[in-house]
C-alpha positions as CSV (number, residue, x, y, z in Angstrom):
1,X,0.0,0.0,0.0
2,X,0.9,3.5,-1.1
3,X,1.8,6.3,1.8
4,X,-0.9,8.6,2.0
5,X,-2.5,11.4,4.4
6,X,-4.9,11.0,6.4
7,X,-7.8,13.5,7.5
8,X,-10.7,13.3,9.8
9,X,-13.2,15.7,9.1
10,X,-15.9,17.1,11.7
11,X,-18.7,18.8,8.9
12,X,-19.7,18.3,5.1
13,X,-18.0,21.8,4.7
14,X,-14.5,20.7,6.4
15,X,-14.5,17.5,4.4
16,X,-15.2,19.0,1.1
17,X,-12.3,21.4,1.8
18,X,-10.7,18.8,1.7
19,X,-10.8,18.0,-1.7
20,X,-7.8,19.4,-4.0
21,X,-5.6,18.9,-6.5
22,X,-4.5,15.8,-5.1
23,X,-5.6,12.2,-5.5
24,X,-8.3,12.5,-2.8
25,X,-10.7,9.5,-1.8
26,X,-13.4,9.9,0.6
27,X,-13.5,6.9,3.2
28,X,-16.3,5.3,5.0
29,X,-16.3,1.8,5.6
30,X,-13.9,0.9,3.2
31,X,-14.8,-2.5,2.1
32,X,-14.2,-2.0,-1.5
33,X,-11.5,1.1,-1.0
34,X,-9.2,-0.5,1.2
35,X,-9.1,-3.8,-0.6
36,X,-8.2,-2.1,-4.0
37,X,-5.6,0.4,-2.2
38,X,-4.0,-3.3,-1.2
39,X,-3.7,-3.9,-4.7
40,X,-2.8,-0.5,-5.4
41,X,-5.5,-0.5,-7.9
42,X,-6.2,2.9,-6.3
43,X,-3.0,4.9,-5.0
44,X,-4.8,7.9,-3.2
45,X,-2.5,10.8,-2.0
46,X,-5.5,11.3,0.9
47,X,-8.0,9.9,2.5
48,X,-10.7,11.7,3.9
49,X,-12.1,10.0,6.6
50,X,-15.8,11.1,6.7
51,X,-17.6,8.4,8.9
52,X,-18.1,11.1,12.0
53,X,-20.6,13.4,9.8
54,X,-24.2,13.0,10.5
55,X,-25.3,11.3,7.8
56,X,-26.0,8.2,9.2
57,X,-30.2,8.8,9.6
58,X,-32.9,6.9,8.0
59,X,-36.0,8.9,8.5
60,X,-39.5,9.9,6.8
61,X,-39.5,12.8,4.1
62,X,-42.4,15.2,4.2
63,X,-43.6,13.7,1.1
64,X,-43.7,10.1,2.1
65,X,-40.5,8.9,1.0
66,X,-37.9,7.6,3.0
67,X,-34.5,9.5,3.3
68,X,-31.0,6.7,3.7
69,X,-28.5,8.4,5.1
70,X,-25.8,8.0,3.6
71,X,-23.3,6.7,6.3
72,X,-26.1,4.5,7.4
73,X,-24.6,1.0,7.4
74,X,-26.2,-1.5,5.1
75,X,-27.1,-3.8,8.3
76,X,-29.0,-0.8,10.1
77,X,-30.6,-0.2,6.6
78,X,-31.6,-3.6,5.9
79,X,-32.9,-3.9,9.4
80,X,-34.7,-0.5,9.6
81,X,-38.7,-0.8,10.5
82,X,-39.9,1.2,7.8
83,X,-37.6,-0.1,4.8
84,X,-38.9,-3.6,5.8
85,X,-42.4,-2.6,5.6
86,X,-42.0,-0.3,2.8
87,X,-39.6,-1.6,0.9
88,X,-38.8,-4.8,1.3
89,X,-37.5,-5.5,-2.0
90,X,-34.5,-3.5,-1.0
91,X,-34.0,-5.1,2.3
92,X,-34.1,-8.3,0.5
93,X,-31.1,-6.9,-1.8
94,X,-29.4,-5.7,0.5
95,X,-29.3,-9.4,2.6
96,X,-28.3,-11.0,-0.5
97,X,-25.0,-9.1,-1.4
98,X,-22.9,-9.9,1.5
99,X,-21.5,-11.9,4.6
100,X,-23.0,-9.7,7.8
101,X,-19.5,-8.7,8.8
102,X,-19.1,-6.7,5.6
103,X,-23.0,-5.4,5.8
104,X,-22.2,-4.0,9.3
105,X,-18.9,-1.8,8.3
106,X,-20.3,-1.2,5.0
107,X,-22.0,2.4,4.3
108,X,-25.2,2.9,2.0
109,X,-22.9,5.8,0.5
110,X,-20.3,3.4,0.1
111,X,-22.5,0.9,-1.4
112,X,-22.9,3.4,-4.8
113,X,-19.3,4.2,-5.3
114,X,-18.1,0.7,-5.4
115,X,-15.7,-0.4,-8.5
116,X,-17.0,-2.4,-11.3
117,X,-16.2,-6.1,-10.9
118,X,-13.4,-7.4,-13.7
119,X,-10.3,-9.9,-12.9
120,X,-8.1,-7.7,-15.2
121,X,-9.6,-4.8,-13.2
122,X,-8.6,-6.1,-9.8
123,X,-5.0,-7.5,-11.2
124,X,-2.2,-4.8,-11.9
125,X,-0.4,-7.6,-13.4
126,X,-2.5,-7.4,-16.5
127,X,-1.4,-4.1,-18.5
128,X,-5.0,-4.4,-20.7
129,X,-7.3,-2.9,-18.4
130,X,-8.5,0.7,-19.7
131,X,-10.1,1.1,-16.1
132,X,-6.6,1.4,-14.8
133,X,-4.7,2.7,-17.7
134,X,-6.8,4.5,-20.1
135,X,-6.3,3.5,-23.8
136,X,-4.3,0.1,-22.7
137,X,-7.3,-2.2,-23.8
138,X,-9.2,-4.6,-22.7
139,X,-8.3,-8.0,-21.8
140,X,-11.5,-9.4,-20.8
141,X,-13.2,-9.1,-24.4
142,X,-10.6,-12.0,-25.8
143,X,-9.8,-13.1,-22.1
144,X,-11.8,-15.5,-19.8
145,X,-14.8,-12.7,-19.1
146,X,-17.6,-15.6,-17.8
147,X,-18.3,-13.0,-15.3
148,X,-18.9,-10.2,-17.6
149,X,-21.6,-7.8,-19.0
150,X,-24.2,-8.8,-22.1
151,X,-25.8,-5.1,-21.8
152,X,-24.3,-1.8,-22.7
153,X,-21.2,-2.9,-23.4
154,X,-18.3,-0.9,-25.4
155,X,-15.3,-2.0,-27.4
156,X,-13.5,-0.4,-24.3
157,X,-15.2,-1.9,-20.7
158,X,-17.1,-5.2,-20.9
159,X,-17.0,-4.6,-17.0
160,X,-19.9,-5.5,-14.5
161,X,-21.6,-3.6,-11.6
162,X,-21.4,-5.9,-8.4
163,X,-23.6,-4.2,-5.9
164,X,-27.1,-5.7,-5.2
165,X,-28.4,-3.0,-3.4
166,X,-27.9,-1.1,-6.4
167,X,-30.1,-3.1,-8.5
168,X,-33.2,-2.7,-6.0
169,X,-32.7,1.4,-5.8
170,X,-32.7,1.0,-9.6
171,X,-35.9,-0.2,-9.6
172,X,-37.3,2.0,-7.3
173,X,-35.9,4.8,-8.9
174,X,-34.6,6.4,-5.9
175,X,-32.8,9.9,-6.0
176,X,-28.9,10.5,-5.1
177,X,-28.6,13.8,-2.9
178,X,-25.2,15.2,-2.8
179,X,-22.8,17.9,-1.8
180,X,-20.2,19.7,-3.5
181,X,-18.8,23.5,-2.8
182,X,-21.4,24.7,-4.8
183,X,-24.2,23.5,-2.9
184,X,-26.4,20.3,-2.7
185,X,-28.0,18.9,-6.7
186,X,-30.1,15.6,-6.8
187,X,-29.2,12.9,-9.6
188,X,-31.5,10.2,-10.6
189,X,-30.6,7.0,-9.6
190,X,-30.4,6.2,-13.1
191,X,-28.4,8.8,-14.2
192,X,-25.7,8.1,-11.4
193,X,-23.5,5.4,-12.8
194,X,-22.2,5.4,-16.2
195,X,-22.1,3.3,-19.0
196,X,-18.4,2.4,-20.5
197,X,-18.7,4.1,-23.3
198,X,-14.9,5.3,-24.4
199,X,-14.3,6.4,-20.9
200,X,-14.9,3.3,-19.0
201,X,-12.1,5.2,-15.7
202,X,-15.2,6.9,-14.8
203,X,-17.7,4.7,-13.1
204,X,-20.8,7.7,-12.1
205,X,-21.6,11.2,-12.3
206,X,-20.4,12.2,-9.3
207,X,-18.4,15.0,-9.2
208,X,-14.3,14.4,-7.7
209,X,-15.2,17.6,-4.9
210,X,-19.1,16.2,-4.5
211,X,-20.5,13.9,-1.1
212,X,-23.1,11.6,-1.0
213,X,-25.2,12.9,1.4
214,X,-28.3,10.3,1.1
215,X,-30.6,8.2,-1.0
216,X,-34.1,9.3,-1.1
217,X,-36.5,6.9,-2.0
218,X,-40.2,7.6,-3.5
219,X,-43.6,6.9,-2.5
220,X,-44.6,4.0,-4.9
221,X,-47.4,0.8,-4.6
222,X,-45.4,-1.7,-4.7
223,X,-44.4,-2.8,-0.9
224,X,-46.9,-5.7,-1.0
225,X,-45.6,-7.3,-4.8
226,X,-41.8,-6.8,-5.0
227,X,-39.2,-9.3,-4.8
228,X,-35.0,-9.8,-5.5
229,X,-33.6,-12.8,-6.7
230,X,-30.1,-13.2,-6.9
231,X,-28.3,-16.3,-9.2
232,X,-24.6,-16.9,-8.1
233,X,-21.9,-19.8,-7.9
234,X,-22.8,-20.4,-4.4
235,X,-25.5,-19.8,-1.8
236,X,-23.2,-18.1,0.4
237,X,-21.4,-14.7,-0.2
238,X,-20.6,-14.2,-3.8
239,X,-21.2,-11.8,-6.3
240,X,-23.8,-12.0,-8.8
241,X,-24.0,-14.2,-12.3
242,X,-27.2,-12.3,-12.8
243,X,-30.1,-10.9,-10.7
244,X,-33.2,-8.6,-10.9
245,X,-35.5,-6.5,-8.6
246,X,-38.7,-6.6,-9.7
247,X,-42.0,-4.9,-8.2
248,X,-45.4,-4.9,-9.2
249,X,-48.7,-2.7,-9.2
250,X,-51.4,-5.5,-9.3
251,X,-55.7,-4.8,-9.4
252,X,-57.2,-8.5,-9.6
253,X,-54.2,-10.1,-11.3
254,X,-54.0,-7.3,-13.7
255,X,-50.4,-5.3,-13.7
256,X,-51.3,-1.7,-13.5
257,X,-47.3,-1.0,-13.2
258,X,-44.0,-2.6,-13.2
259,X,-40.3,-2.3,-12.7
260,X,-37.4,-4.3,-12.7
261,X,-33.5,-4.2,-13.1
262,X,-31.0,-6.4,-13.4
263,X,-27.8,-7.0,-11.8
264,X,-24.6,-8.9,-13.3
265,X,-25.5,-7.9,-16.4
266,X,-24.2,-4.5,-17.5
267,X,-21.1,-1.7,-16.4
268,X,-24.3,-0.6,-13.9
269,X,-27.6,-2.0,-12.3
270,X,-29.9,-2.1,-15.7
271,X,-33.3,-1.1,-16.1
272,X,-35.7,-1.3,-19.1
273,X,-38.5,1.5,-19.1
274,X,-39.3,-0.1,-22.5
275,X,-40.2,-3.3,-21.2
276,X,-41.7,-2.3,-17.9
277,X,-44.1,-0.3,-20.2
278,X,-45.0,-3.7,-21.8
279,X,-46.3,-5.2,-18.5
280,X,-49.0,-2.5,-18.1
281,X,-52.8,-3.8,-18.2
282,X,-51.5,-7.3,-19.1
283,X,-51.6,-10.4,-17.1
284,X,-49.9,-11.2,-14.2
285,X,-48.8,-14.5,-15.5
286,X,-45.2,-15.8,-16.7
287,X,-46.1,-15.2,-20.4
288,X,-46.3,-11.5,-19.5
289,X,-43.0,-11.8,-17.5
290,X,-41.3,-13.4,-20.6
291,X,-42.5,-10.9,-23.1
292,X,-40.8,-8.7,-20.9
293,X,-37.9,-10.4,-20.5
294,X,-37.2,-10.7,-24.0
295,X,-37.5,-7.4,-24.9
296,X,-34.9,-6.5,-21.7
297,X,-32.4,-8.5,-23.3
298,X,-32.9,-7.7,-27.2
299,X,-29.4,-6.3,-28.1
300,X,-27.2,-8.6,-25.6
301,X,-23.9,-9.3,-26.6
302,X,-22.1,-12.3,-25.3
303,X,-18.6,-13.1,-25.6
304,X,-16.8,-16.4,-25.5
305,X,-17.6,-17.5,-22.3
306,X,-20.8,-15.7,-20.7
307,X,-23.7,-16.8,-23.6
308,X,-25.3,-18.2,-21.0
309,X,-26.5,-15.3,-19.0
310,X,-28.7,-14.3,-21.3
311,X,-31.2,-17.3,-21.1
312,X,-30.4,-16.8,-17.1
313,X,-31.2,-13.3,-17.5
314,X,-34.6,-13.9,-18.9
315,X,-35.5,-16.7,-16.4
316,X,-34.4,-15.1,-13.3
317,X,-36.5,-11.7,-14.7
318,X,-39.5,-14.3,-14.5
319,X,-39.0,-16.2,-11.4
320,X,-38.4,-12.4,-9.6
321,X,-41.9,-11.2,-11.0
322,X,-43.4,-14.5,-10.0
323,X,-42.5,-14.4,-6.4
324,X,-43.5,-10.0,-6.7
325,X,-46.9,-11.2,-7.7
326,X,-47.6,-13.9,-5.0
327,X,-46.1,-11.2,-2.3
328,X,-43.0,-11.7,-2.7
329,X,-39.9,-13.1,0.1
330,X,-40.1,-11.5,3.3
331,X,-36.8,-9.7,4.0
């Protein structure tokens, strides 16, 4: 590990200060950060320790919606009264995408900003990665990329996002609320992470001198029909092949709305307005769900070694909408 300095900041104003020309990295509860400073995958010149801030609430919005904090640990979140009753499909996520040790250091904030998941990414000892060293290449698309994404993919990044929480806020369409020096802005959740496109380095649309402040989630009808499923090599923690959040509206076993996202699948958690649009007035029945599913996956490209996700993409869209409609897991 690089030598680097180290600040603990008291406010949102003293830790945004912090921010200059150097390599600055804001740390919480470094799950993801620390492990890729190990690898020197990220050589920070600071850290910027921000886990004293009072950010950690979860509490009602005037409107109805629910406000994360964004220091809030993904246990606390998971476990919180009103995102179990409310949301369940995001407690469910949230259960699924890690061992509890990790879930109790690990920070909601945290949670957004983690890395996209790619051997080459993670192993210095492969030059090709054009995460790490833009305009290099990218060994995955002729490598061993069985892990890699089928959506939104670029001749640069074939990269996948690993959170699971992720994918449920997708669905949801939750709200980003941040802080920079010139004041708070709100991004939509699906507007915050990036596709590879020819910059794959950047992974969202946050701002180097901007802080997550919280995740603000919307009033919506679908507590009681809403469930995650998650498909991986193992049933204990491990990252996912492929999985989707999916929610439903229902009025006598008639969809009135949907939405869904999918996770393992794409450079961030991917949602198809297209094919939730599909779902409304039809039956709530698996033909529906695979009409759907085919239409979320038209334009997947595979590479040698990950084909197979697509079928598993469709299937696990169906079995998620399945479980949503007979009310879902309970978190």
């Amino acid at each position: 590990m690089q030598p680097f300095e180290y600040q603990r900041p008291q406010s949102a104003h003293e830790a945004l200060s912090a921010v200059d020309a150097a390599h600055t990295k804001f740390l919480a509860g470094g799950t993801n950060l620390i492990d890729l400073m190990k690898q020197q995958v990220e050589v920070p010149t600071r850290l910027v320790d921000v886990k004293r801030l009072e950010l950690a609430r979860i509490e009602e919005m005037p409107d109805g919606g629910l406000r994360l904090g964004a220091l809030a640990t993904n246990a606390d979140t998971a476990d919180h009264a009103l995102v179990r009753q409310r949301y369940p499909m995001l407690a469910q996520a949230i259960l699924a995408g890690a061992s509890p040790q990790i879930r109790n250091m690990a920070t909601n904030g945290g949670n957004l900003l983690q890395r996209t998941r790619c051997y080459y990414f993670y192993d210095p000892a492969y030059e090709q990665c054009n995460k790490r060293k833009p305009g290099s290449g990218c060994a995955a698309i002729e490598g061993f990329n069985r892990i890699h994404a089928i959506l939104g993919t670029s001749t640069a990044c074939i990269a996948t996002h690993p959170s699971d929480m992720c994918v449920a806020l997708a669905a949801f369409g939750a709200r980003v609320r941040v802080q920079g020096k010139g004041g708070e802005r709100i991004i939509e959740f699906a507007d915050f992470h990036k596709l590879p496109g020819r910059n794959p380095e950047i992974d969202t649309n946050l701002r180097r001198d901007e802080l997550i402040l919280s995740i603000d989630m919307p009033v919506g009808p679908y507590a009681a029909h809403s469930a995650y499923v998650k498909v991986r090599d193992r049933a204990s923690y491990a990252f996912a092949l492929v999985s989707a959040a999916a929610a439903l509206e229902l009025d006598n076993g008639t969809i009135r709305s949907a939405r869904f996202a999918l996770g393992g699948v794409a450079h961030k958690p991917w949602r198809s307005e297209r094919a939730e649009a599909m779902l409304a007035d039809k039956p709530a029945n698996q033909q529906s769900y695979l009409a759907a599913a085919n239409a979320a996956l038209e334009g997947a490209k595979t590479f040698e070694h990950n084909a197979f996700k697509v079928e598993m993409a469709k299937a696990t869209i169906v079995r998620a909408f399945s479980l949503a409609a007979a009310g879902g897991e309970k978190a």
